[in-house]
C-alpha positions in Angstrom: 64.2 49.2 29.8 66.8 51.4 27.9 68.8 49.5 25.9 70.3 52.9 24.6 73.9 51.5 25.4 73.9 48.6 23.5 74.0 48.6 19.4 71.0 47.1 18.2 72.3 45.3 15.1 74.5 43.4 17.6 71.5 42.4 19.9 69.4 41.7 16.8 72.8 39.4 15.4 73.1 37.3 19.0 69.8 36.7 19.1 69.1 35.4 15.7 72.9 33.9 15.5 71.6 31.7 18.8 67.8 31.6 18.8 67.2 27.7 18.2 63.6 27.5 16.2 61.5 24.5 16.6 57.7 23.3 15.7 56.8 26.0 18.9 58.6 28.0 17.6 62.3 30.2 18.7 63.7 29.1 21.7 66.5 31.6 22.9 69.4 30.7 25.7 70.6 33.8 27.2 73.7 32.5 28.3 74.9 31.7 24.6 73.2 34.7 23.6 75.5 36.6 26.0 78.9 34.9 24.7 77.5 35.3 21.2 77.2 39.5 21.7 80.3 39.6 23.7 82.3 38.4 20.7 79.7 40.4 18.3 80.4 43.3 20.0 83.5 42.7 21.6 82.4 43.7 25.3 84.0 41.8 27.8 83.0 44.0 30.9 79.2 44.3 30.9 77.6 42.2 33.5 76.2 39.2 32.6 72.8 40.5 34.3 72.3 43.5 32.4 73.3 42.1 28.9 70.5 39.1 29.7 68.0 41.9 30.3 68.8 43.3 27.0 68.8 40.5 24.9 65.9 39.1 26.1 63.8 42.6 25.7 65.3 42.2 21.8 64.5 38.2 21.3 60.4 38.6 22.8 60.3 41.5 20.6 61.6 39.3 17.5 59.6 36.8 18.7 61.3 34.2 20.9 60.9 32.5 24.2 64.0 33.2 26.3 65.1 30.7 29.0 67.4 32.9 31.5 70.0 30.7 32.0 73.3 32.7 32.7 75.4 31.8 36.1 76.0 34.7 38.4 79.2 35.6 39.3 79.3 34.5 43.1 78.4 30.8 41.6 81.2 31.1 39.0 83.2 31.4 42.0 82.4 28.2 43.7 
């Protein structure tokens, strides 16, 4: 994955900023990692999708289990 587009300090920031670390060690929630980078990084209009892919290549390489747990957009809708 290219992860060219994204600044790496700010994936590196969500992810440790949300990564919850436990006896078995780091734990990472995409969707809070997402609204954590969006606020880091102050982009509002990369899909949800796409920023998941990217945090979660950073947090398994610092590491981390990642649960995918972001909503799509056509079940925001409903």
């Amino acid at each position: 994955m290219d992860n060219s587009k994204f600044n790496q300090a700010d994936l590196i920031s969500a992810v440790k900023a949300c990564a919850n670390t436990g006896y078995a060690g780091s734990l990472l929630s995409t969707s809070k990692a997402i609204g954590e980078f969006r606020i880091i990084a102050g982009d509002f209009v990369t899909p949800d999708e796409e920023l998941a892919n990217a945090i979660s290549e950073t947090a398994i390489a610092l590491g981390c289990a990642v649960v995918f747990d972001e909503r799509s957009a056509d079940s925001r809708a409903h």
